[in-house]
N, C-alpha and C positions, 0 to 999 in steps of 0.2 A: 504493500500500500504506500512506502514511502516514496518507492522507485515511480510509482504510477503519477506523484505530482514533483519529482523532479525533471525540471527543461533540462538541467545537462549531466553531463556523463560523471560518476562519481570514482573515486579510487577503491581497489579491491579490498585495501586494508580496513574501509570507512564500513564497507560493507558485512566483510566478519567482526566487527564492531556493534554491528546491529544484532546477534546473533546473544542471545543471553546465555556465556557456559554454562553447562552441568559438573556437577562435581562425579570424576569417578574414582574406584578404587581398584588396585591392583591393577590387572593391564586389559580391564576392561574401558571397550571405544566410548568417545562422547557421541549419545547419541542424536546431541543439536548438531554436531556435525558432521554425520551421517547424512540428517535428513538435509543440511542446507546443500552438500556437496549434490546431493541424489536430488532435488531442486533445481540446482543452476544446472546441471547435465540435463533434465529434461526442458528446459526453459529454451536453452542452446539447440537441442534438438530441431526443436519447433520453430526455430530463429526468432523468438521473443526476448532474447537478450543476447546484448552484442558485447564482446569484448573488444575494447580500443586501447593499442598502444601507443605513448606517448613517451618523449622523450623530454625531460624536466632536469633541471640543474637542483643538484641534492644543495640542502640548506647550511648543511657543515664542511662537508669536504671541498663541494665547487665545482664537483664531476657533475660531467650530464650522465643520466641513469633512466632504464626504460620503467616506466611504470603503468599497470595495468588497472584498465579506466573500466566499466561498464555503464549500459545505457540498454532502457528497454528499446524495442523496437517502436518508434516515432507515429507508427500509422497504430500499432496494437495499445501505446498509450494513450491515444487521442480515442481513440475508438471507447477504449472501459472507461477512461474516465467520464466522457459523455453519456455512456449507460449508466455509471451510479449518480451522475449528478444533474445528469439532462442535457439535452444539446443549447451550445448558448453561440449564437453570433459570434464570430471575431477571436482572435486567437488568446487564449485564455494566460493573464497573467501571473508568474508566480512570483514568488518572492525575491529571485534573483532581478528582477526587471524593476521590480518596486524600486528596490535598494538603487538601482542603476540610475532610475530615473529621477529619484530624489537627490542623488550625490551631481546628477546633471543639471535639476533644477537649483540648487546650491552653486554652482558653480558659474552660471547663469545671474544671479543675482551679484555674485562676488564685479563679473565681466559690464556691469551696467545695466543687464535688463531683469534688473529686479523691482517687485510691485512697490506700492508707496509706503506700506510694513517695512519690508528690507532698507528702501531709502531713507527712511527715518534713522534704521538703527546703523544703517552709514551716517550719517550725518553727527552722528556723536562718535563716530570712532569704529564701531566693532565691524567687522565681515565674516562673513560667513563661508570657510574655501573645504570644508568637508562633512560629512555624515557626523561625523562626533563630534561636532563645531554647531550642530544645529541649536543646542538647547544652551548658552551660553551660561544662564542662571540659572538654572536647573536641569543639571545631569541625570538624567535617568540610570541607574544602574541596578544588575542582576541584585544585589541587595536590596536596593529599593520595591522591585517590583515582588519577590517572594515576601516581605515585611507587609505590604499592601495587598498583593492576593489571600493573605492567610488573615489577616484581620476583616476583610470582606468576608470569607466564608465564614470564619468560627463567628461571626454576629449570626450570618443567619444561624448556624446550628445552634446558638446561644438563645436565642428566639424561640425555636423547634423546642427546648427542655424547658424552656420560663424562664429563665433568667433575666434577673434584671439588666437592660440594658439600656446607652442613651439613646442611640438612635437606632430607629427600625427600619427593618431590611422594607426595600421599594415597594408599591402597590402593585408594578409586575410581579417580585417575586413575593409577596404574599400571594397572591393569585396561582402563579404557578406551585406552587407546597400545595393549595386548595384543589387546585386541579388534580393534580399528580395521586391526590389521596394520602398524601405524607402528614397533614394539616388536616382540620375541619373546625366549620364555624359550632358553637355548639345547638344552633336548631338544625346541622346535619345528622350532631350527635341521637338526638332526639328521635329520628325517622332513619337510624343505621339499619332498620328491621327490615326496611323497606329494598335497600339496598344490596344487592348482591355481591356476599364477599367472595365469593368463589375464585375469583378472577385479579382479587385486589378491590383494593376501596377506592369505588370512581362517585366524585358527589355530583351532585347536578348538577352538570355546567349549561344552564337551557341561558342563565347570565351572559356566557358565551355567544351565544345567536342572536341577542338581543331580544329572547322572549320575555324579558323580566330585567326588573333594574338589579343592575351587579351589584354585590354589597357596598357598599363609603369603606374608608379608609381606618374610619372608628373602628368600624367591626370586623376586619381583619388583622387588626392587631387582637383583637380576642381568640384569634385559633389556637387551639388545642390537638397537642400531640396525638396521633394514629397507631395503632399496631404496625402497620405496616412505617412507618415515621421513625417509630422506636427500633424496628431491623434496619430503617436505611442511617443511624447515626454510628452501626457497628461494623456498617462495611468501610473499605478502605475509601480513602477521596475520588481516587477513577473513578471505581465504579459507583460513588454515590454524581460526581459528575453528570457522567454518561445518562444515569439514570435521569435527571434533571434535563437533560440535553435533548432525551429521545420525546419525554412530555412535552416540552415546549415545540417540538417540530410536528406533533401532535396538535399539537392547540395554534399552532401559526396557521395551519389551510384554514383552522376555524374564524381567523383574526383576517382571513384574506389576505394572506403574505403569502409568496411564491416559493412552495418549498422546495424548488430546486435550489433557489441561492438562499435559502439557509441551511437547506445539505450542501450545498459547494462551501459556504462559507466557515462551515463545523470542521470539514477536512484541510481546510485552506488554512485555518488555523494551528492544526497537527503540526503542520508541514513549515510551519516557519520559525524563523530563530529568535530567541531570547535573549532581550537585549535591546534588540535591534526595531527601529521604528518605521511603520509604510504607513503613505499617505493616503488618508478617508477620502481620496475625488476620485480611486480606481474602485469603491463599491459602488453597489447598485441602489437604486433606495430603500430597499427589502432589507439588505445586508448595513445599512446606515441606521435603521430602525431596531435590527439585530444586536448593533455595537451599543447601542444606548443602553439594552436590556443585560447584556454580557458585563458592562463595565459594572452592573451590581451584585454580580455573582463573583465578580474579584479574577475575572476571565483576560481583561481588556485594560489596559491604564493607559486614559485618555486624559491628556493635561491640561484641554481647552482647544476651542473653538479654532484662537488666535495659530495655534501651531499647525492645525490640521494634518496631525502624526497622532497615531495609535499604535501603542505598544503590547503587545501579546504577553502575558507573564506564564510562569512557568504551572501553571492549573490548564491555560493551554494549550501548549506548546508538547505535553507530556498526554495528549487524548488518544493518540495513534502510537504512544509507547506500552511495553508491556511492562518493565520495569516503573514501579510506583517512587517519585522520588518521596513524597508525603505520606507515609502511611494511613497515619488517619488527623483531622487536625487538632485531635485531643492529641494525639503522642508529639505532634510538631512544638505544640506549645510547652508540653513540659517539657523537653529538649530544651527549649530556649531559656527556663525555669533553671532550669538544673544546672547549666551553663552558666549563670549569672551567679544564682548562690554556693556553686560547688557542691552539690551535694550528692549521695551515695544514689546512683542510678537504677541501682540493681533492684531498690523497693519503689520504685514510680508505678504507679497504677496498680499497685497489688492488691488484693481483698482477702482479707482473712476472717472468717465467719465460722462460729463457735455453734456447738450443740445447743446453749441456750437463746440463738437465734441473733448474738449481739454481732455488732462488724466494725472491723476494727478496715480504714482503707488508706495505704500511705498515698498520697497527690498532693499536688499544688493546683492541679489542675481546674480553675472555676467551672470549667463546662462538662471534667469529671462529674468532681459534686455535684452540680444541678442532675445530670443523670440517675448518679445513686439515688436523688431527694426524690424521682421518680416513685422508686419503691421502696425507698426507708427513711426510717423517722431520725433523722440524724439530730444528734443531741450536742455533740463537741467538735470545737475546728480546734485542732495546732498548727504548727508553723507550715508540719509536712504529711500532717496526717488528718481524717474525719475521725470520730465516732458514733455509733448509732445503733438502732435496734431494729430487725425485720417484724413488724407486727401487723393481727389482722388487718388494721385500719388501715395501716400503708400497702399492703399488697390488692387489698382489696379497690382503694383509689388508682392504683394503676392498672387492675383490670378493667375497673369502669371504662378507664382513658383507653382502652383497644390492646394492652401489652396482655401479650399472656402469659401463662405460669412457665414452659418451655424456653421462655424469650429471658426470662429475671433467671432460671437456672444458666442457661447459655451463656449470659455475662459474667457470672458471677463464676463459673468456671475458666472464662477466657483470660478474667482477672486474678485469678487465683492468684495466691503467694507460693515463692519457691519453694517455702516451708514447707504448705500443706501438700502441695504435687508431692514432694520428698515422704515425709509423714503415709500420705495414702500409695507409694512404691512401695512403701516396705512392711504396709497390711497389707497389702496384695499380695505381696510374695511370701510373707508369712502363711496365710490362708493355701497359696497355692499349695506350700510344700506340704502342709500337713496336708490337705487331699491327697496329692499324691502320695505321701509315704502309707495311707491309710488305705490305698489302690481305690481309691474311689473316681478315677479317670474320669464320670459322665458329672459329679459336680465339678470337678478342678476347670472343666470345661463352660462349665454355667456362669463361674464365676467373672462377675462385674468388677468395675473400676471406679467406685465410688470416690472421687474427689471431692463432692462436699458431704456432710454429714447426711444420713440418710434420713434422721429424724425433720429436719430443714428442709430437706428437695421432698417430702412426700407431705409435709404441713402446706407446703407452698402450693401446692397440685389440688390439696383439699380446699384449701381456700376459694381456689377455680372453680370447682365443682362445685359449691356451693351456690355461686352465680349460677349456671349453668344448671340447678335444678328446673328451674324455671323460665316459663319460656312463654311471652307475651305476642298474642297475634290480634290484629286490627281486622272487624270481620264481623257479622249479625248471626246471633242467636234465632233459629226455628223453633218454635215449640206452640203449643194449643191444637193442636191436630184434631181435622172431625173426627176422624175415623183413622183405626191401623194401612188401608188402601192408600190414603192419601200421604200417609210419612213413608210410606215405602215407596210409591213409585217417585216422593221427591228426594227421599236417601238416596234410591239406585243409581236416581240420575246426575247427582252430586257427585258420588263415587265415580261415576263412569268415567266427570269429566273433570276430575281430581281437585273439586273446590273442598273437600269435608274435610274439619282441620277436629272436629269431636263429637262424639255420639253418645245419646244414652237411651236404646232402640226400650231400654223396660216404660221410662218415662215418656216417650217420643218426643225426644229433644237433640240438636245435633245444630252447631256450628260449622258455618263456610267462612272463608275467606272475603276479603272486599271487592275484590278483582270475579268472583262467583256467585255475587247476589246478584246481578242483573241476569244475567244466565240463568238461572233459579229462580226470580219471578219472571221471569218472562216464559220460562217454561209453565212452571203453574198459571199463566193466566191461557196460556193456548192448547196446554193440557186437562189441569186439575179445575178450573173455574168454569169450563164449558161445559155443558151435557151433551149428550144425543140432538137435545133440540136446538143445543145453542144459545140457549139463556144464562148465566155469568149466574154464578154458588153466590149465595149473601155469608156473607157475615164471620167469618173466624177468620182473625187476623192470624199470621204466620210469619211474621218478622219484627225485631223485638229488637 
């Protein structure tokens, strides 16, 4: 995919660069480099990649030295890339022609034909003669741009747990968390019944179409964390990215934006370098409307109108990598923590959780904490550690919120402390040996890997179930029946056409669904209310 939006031909070594080693041992082969070798041999085959030699003066000695170039085939990259992104007019810009064209239009202004901007800040002195010369009073650098990507995202995620914070993430991206199903307002909360989770939590975006006025900006600061919200804060940044990436290309047909250039402009992004600045008058206005929405996910650092340069940061730059540089942007921030105060690394994020339900968690982490506050009643902060208790009340509010018992054990073993992983090896292996020395092979075989206490992980599951007794459906009561003919042939026909949600055939009584009472009186008035002659039954109500 990288090869597919590069214009020109790269060096071979850049390319086994791209290749992620595998560790092997003994004189067993890597088998990344099997498959890349067994790759480029059928690529070559097909002549969809070309090998070019080139003869380059080495940088230390001063020999010239032949060095081996590749490049897809010209007509096979124009061809795929227009299937994934659409055919577009005119030959498609990349980021080598940006850079060119801007170090041109720079150098152009230096020569006299610069607009009345440039002439001004000639007139005091300054010129402008290269690319790193652009920003005179403010230099953009790789520092800058990861300090600024990761405080854009952890707001929103910061957002996503409750935490307090100053400012809130945009009314596009409240909007898309709403959409996405990561977020809900809570009168979505309220009608979740309604909603099919099978699939993921999608609320009704009919606000989208403009069937109905979209919420004010009040009431999306009121959203509330999702099930599906609280799994996407545990995955790594890619892929909670991607995830965000793939909904808004979703919701752009619905917004009337041309999703080819907001797919051409997601890959066009991969593909460029960090660092380095291209000018907003080579998008489209699709992709101009794009850059607005991106610079508040912490995608894009644009410094103003007056420069018309957007910088790509490494959130990115890194969507077409497999290697994650950010693992998640809770771990980035306590890096930076740890870093500052010097402190012992090895206990960052740990969680240690006791038989009697207490949890002891070492962090600095603010967006840690807020997480844990999800489902525990935290009582104590120190410098470097929480303390707190898992109790009904608290587990119970985070089922409300959509997390469930599976999701609060999941964490709390992902966080585990070294200790307790250590601790629970060496019951495990305890247990094993005695099975076997006892030959009892079919349990040594049974036996589990209990990491947290098992009193803990089965109270938490109860608590679940206890929601989960009970189970509310919106729908009309049938009951006063003339006669046993008349609930039977409207039970049958309920049943047939799967509205019966409860029955009680000794009383003749039985509930449908809301989406099944019209269907249900309508059948009763062209079945059960006519005779022979056609005259309409008086009198016995049947919906209640």
């Amino acid at each position: 995919m990288t090869l597919l939006f590069q214009e020109t031909a790269i060096p071979y070594a850049d390319l086994n660069r791209w290749i992620k080693p595998q560790k092997t041992t003994g004189h067993r082969r890597n088998a990344n480099k099997i498959y890349q070798n067994e790759s480029i041999k059928r690529l070559k085959a097909l002549n969809l990649l070309k090998e070019i030699k080139k003869k380059v003066k080495h940088p230390t000695t001063g020999k010239m030295t032949t060095v081996v170039f590749v490049q897809l085939n010209p007509i096979f990259r124009q061809s795929f890339r227009d299937a994934l992104t659409g055919f577009r007019e005119g030959k498609p810009r990349d980021q080598n022609e940006l850079v060119t064209e801007t170090i041109e239009e720079a150098e152009a202004e230096k020569s006299g034909g610069a607009s009345r901007e440039s002439s001004s800040e000639s007139a005091e002195g300054g010129t402008v003669s290269s690319l790193n010369e652009l920003f005179p009073q403010e230099k953009v650098t790789i520092p800058f741009l990861d300090k600024y990507c990761l405080s854009k995202w952890e707001n929103i995620l910061h957002f996503m747990v409750g935490s307090e914070i100053k400012d809130y993430p945009s009314i596009g991206v409240l909007t898309l968390l709403r959409y996405s199903g990561l977020m809900e307002l809570p009168s979505d909360r309220k009608s979740r019944e309604d909603i099919d989770s099978g699939e993921g939590f999608v609320v009704d975006d009919h606000y989208i179409d403009g069937e109905r006025t979209p919420p004010s900006g009040r009431e999306l600061k009121s959203l509330l964390i999702t099930k599906n919200g609280f799994q996407f804060l545990l995955q790594e940044i890619n892929s909670q990215i991607w995830t965000l990436l793939l909904q808004y290309l979703k919701m752009s047909e619905k917004l009337m934006m041309n999703p080819v250039d907001v797919l051409n402009f997601i890959f066009m992004l991969g593909s460029l370098e960090l660092g380095e600045g291209y000018p907003i008058k080579m998008l489209s206005d699709t992709q101009l409307i794009m850059l607005e929405d991106l610079i508040d996910y912490g995608l894009i650092y644009y410094p103003g109108k007056e420069k018309k340069m957007f910088y790509p940061t490494r959130l990115a730059t890194s969507l077409t990598s497999e290697s994650t540089t950010f693992k998640t942007a809770s771990a980035v921030l306590d890096e930076q923590i740890a870093q500052v105060g010097k402190q012992d690394s090895s206990n960052q994020e740990c969680v240690i959780i006791e038989t009697n339900f207490k949890i002891y968690c070492y962090t600095t982490s603010p967006l840690q904490i807020a997480i844990l506050n999800l489902f525990v009643h935290l009582k104590t902060r120190f410098a470097n550690m929480v303390t707190g208790v898992v109790t009904r009340d608290s587990v119970r509010r985070a089922l409300i919120n959509g997390i469930s018992a599976d999701q609060i054990v999941s964490y709390l073993e992902t966080h585990a402390h070294p200790g307790m992983i250590k601790k629970a090896e060496e019951r495990y292996a305890k247990k094993l040996e005695f099975e076997t020395s006892i030959g009892n092979s079919y349990a040594a075989d049974q036996l589990k890997f209990d990491l947290l206490p098992p009193t803990v992980v089965d109270q938490i599951k109860l608590w679940q179930l206890e929601l989960d007794r009970i189970q509310a459906f919106k729908g009309y009561l049938y009951k006063d029946f003339a006669n046993d003919v008349e609930f039977e042939k409207l039970l049958n026909y309920g049943e047939e056409i799967g509205v019966i949600v409860w029955k009680d055939v000794l009383h003749r009584k039985f509930f449908v669904t809301t989406e099944g009472n019209a269907q249900l009186i309508d059948y009763a008035n062209r079945i059960l209310r006519r005779g022979s002659s056609g005259s309409p039954r008086s009198g016995t109500p049947i919906s209640g």
